[in-house]
C-alpha positions as CSV (number, residue, x, y, z in Angstrom):
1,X,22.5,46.2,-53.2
2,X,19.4,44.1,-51.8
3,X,19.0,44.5,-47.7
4,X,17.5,40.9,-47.9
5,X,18.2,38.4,-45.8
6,X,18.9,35.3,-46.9
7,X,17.8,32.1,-45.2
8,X,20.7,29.5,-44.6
9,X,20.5,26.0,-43.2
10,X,22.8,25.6,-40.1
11,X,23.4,22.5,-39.6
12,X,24.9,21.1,-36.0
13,X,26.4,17.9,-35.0
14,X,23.3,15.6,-33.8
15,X,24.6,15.0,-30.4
16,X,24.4,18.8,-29.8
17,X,20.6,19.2,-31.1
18,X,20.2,15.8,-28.7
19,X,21.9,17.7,-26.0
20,X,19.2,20.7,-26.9
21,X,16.2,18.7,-27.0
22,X,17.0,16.9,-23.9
23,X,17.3,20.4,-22.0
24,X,13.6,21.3,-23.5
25,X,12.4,18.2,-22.8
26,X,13.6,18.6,-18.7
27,X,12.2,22.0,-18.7
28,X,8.7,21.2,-20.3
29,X,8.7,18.0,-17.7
30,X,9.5,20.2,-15.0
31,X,6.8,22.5,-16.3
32,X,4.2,19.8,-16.0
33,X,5.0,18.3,-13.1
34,X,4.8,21.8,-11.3
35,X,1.7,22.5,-13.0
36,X,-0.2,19.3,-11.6
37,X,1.3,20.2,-8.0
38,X,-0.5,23.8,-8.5
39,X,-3.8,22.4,-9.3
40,X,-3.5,19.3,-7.3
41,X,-3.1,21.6,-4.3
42,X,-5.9,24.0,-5.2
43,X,-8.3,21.1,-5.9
44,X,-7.9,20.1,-2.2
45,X,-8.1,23.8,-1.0
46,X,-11.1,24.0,-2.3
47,X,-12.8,21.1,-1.7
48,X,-11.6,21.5,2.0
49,X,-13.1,25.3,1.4
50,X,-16.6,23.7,0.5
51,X,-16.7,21.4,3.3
52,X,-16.3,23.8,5.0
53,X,-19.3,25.9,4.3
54,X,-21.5,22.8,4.6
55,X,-20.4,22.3,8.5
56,X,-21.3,25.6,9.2
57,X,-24.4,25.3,7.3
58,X,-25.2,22.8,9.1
59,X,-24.5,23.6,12.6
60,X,-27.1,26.5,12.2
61,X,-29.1,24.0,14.1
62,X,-32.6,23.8,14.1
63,X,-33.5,27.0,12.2
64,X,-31.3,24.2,9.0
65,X,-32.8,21.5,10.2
66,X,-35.6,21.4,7.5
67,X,-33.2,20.3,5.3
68,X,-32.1,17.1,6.9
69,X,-30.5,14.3,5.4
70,X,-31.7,15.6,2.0
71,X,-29.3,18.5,2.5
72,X,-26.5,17.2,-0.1
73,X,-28.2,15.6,-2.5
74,X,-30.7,18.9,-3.1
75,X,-27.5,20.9,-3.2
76,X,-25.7,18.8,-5.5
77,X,-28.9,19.4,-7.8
78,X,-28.2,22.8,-7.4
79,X,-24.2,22.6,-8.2
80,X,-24.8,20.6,-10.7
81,X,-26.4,22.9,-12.9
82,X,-24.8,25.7,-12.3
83,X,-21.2,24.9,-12.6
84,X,-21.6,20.8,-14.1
85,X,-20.5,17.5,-13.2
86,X,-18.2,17.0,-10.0
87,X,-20.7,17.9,-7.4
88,X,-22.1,15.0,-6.9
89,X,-24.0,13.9,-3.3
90,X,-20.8,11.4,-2.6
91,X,-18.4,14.5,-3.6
92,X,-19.9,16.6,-1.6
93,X,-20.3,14.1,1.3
94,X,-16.6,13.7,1.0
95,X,-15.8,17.2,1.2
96,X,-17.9,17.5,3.9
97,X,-15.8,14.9,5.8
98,X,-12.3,16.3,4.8
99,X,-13.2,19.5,6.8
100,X,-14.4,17.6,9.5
101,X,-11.6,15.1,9.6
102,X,-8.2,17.1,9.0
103,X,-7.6,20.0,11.2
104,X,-6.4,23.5,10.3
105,X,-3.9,25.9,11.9
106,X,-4.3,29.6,12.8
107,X,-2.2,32.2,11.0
108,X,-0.5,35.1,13.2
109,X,-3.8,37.5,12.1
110,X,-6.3,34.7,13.8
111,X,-7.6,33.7,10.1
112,X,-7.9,29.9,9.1
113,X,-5.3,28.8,7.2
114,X,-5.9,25.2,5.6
115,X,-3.3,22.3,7.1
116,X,-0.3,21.5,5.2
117,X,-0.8,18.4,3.4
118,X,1.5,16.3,1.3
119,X,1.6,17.3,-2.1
120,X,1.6,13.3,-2.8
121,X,-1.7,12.9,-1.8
122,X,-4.1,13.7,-4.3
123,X,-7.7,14.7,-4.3
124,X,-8.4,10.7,-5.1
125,X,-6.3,9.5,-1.9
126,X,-8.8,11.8,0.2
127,X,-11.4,10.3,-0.8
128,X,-10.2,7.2,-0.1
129,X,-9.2,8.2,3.6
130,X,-12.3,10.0,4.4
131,X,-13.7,6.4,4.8
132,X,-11.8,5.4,7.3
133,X,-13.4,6.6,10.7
134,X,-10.6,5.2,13.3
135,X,-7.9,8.6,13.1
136,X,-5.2,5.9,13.8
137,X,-6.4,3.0,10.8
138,X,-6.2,6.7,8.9
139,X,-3.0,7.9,9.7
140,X,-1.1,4.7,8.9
141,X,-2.6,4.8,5.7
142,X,-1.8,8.2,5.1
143,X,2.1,7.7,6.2
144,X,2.3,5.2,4.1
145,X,0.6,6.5,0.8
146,X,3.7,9.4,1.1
147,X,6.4,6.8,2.5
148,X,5.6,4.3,-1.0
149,X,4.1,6.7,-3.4
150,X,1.0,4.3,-3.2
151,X,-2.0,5.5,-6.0
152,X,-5.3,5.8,-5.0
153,X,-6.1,2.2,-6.6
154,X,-2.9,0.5,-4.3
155,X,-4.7,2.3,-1.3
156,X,-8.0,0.9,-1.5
157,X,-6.9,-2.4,-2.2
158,X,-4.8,-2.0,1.2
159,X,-7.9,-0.3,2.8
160,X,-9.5,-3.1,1.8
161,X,-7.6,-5.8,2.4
162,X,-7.1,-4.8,6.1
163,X,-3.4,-4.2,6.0
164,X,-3.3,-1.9,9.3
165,X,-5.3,-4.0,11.1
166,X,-3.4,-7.6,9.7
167,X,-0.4,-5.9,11.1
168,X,-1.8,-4.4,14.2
169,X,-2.7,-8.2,15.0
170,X,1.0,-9.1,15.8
171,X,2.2,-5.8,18.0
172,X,1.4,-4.9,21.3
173,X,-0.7,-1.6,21.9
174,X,2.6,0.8,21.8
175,X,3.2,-1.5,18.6
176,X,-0.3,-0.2,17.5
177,X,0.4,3.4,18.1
178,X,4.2,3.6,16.5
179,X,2.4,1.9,13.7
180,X,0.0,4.4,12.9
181,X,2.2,7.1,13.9
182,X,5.2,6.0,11.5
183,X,3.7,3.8,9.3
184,X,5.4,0.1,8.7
185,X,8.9,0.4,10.2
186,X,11.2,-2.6,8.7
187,X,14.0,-3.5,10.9
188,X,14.0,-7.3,11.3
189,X,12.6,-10.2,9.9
190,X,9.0,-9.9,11.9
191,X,8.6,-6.9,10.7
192,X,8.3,-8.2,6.9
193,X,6.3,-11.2,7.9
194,X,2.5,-11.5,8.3
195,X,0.3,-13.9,9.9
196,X,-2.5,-14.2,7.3
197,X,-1.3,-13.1,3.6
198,X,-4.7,-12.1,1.2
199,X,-4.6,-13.3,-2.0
200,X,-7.9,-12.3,-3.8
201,X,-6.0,-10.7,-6.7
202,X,-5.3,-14.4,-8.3
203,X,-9.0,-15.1,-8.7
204,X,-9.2,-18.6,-6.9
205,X,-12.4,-17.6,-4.5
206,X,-14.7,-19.4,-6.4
207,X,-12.7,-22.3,-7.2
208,X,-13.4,-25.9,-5.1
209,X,-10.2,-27.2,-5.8
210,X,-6.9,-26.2,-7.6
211,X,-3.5,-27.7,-7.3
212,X,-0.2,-25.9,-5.7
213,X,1.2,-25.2,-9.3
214,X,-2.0,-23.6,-10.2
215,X,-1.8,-21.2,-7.0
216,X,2.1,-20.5,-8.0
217,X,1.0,-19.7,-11.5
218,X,-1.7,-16.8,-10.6
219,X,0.8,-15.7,-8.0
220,X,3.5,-15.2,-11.0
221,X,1.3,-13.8,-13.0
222,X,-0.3,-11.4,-10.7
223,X,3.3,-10.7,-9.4
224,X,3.0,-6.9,-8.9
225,X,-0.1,-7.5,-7.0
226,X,1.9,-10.1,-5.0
227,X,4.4,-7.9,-4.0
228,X,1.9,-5.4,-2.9
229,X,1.2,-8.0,-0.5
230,X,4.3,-9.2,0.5
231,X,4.8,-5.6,1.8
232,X,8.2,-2.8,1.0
233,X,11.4,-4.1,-0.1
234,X,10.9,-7.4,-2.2
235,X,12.3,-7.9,-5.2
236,X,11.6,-10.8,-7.4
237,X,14.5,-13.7,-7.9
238,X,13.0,-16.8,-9.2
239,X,10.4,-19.6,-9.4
240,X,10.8,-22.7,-8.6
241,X,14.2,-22.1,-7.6
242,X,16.9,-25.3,-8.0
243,X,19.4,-26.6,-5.8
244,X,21.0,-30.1,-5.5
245,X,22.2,-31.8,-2.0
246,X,23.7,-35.2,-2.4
247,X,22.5,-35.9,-5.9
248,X,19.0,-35.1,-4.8
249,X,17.0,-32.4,-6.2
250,X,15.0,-30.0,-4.5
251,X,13.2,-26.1,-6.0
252,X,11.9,-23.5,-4.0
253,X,8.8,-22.4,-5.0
254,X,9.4,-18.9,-5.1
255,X,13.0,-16.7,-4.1
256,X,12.9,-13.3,-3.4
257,X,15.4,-10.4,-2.3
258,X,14.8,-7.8,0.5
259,X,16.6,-4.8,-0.3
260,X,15.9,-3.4,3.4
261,X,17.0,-6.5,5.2
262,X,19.5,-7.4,2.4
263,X,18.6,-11.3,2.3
264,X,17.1,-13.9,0.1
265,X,13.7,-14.6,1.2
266,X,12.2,-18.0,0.4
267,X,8.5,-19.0,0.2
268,X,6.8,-22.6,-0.3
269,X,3.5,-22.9,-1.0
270,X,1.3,-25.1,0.3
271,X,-2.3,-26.0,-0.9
272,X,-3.4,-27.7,2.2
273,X,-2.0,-27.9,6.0
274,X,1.8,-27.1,6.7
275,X,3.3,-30.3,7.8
276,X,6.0,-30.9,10.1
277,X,8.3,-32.6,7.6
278,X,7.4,-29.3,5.5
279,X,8.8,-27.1,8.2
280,X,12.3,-29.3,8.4
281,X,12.3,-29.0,4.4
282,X,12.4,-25.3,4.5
283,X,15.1,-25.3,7.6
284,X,17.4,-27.4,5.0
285,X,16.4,-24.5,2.4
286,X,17.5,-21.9,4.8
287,X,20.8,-23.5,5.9
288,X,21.8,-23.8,2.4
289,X,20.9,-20.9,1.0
290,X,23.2,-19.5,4.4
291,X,25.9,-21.5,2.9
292,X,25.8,-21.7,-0.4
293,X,24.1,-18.7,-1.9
294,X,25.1,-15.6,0.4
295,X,28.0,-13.6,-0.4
296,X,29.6,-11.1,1.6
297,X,26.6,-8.5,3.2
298,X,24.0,-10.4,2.5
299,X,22.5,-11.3,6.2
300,X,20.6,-14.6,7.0
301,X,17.7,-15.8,4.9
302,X,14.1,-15.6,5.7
303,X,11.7,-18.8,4.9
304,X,8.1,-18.4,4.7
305,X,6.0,-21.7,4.4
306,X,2.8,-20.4,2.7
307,X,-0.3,-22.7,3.4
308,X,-4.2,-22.5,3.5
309,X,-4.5,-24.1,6.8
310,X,-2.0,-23.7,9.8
311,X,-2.3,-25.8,13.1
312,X,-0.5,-23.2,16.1
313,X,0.0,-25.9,18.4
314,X,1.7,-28.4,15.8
315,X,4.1,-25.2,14.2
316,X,5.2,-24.1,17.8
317,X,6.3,-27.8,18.5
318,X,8.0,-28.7,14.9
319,X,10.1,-25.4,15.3
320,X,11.3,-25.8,18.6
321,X,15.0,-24.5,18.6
322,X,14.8,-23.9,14.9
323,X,15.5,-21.0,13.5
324,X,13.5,-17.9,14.0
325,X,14.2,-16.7,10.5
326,X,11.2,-19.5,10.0
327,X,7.4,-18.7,9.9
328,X,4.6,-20.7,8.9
329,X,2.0,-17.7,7.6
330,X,-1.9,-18.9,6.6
331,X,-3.2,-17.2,2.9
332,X,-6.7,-16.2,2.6
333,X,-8.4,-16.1,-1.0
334,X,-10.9,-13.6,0.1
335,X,-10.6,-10.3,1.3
336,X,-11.0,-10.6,5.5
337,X,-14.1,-9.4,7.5
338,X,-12.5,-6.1,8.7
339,X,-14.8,-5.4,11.0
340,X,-13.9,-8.3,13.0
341,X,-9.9,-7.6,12.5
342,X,-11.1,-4.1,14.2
343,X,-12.8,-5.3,17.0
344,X,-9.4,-7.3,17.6
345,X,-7.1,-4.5,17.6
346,X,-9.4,-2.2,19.5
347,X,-9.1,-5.3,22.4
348,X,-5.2,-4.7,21.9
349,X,-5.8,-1.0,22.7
350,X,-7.8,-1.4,25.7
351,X,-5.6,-3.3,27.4
């Protein structure tokens, strides 16, 4: 009698081998996502480790001070061949500053043991933050790359928009503070509503003259870069939005959805100056949208007239006793002079 075995085909049901496959696939997932953590987090260990030996390199004082401001780019010379690319001057210039700018804690037996540091924040996001010189403009940017999972690509266009400071402009100097220190809190409708929107995304900087449709259409089509802009908690509704009063016909330009707020919020856009027969139109749009639209837990509407040009003195006047779900906002096509924006929120922390 043979001892060999003999190979059979076992055949299961396919929802059980879907069942199988689904457990190896959560497992292997699991696998890789704990694997990027791993080396995410010894990446910034050390990188903050290196930084660390070029501070107190450097603080040798003058028996270093040969080496000057060529120190990094002689070492990264250096680095680079011996261990290849990654070393660069404007790597090591940011490792330099991550040791410098982040703190570290003592253990129990008096060595240094590196900060704790959000496993969300990669070695890309640091690089991005070490820019930022103002510890408060840093921290804000910080909370909020953990609160809204931003990449490293979302926080430099925020970095470089101005975001803190555009929302800095609006608050008070304990507005200021909570801001950095919690990052954008959204509670009412101010909170979701700026005073200058940026809209360099769409590509109109160059462009002498375009028509409100036009402006509409980029903003559609650059829609995810829109709602980067319009801040957390908007979802998209509809475009040019339709509603009839009295047999007349009237479309929002744009309808959106707050899921923190839970209401519709509704933007027209306006090429030129806001007008005051523009602010009364919108007023009509909120009431009916009040009326009409809610349902039960949906709370009042917001309206946002979006226009290049905003006179203060005419707004404050045509919305007298209206209702202060309404704001009149100004976009920008270019990216703002930050420095400026700066020099305005330091004068809101000095006062």
């Amino acid at each position: 009698m043979s001892n060999k075995l003999v190979k059979t085909d076992v055949k299961l049901p396919d929802a059980e081998l879907v069942s199988l496959a689904d457990k190896i696939v959560q497992v292997i997932e699991e696998g890789k996502q704990a694997l990027a953590v791993s080396i995410n987090e010894i990446m910034k260990t050390t990188y903050w480790k290196i930084g660390q030996h070029i501070v107190e390199f450097e603080q040798e004082g003058n028996r270093r001070a040969k080496y000057g401001t060529a120190l990094l780019s002689n070492l990264a010379k250096i680095l680079r061949a011996r261990v290849g690319r990654g070393y660069s001057h404007p790597n090591l210039n940011n490792m330099r500053k991550f040791y410098l700018m982040y703190p570290i804690f003592q253990t129990s037996d008096k060595s240094p043991q590196i900060f704790q540091m959000s496993e969300k924040l990669t070695w890309s996001h640091i690089c991005e933050l070490v820019t930022i010189e103002d510890p408060l403009e840093r921290e804000f940017y910080e909370k909020e790359c953990i609160a809204e999972g931003w990449t490293a690509r979302v926080l430099h266009r925020q970095k470089e928009s101005g975001l803190f400071m555009r929302l800095a402009m609006s608050k008070d100097k304990e507005g200021v503070l909570m801001l950095a220190q919690k990052g954008q809190q959204v509670q009412t409708a101010e909170d979701v509503v700026k005073d200058t929107y940026t809209l360099e995304f769409i590509g109109l900087q160059d462009k002498k003259r375009y028509k409100e449709k036009e402006l509409e259409e980029r903003l559609i089509d650059n829609m995810q870069m829109f709602l980067l802009e319009l801040g957390k908690g908007f979802t998209f509704v509809q475009r040019q939005y339709g509603l009839t009063i009295n047999n007349v016909h009237y479309h929002i330009d744009l309808v959106f959805y707050h899921r923190i707020l839970r209401c519709f919020v509704l933007i027209d856009i306006k090429r030129g100056a806001v007008k005051h027969k523009d602010i009364g139109q919108m007023n009509m749009y909120l009431g009916y949208f009040a009326k009409e639209e809610n349902v039960e837990g949906d709370n009042p509407p917001i309206g946002i007239i979006l226009s290049h040009y905003k006179d203060e003195l005419m707004v404050e006047y045509a919305t007298y006793g209206m209702d202060s779900n309404l704001f009149v906002s100004k976009y920008e096509l270019f990216l703002p002079n930050k420095e400026d924006l700066r020099k305005m929120v330091r004068g809101i922390l000095e006062k």
